[in-house]
C-alpha positions, 0 to 999 in steps of 0.5 A: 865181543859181539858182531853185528849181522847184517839181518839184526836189527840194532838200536842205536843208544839214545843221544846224551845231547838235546836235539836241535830242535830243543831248547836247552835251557830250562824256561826259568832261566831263558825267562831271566837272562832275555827279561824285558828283551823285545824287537824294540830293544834290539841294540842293546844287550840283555842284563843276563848276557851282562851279567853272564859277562862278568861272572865268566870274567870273574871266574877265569880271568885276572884282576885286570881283565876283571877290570875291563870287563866291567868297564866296558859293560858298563859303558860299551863305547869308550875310548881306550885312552878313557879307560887307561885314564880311569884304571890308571893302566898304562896303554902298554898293559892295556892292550896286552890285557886286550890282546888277552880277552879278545882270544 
């Protein structure tokens, strides 16, 4: 094991992580996920954070959560009777299924 005096200099290893004031996603893919995102389309949400949505839903979530999800990226003001009537879940489920996603 070696020590460090106080007179050597040391070099600290350089950070895996980008820095903050660097972006860390490639231009390419910034470039799709916010496409046709300008201050005019403030209230509405990119397609690639949609899209991003649903695969994430995909890829950890049940058949059910599945299910709201994409309802509700289709239609992001529904009421929660709408979307039990169109899934035909029953409001219990539903909610759990809530409950479950919003963690």
């Amino acid at each position: 094991m070696t020590t460090i005096s106080p007179r050597t200099s040391y070099k600290r290893p350089r950070s895996v992580w980008p820095k903050l004031s660097e972006d860390p996603l490639p231009p390419e893919t910034r470039n799709l996920m916010f496409e046709g995102m300008d201050d005019s389309n403030v209230h509405e949400v990119p397609g690639g954070l949609k899209h991003l949505a649903r695969l994430v839903a995909r890829a950890f979530y049940t058949v059910e959560d599945v299910l709201i999800v994409d309802m509700l990226v289709q239609n992001p003001c529904m009421k929660e009777d709408d979307i039990c009537e169109m899934l035909k879940f029953d409001k219990k489920l539903f909610r759990t299924k809530i409950a479950t996603l919003r963690t």
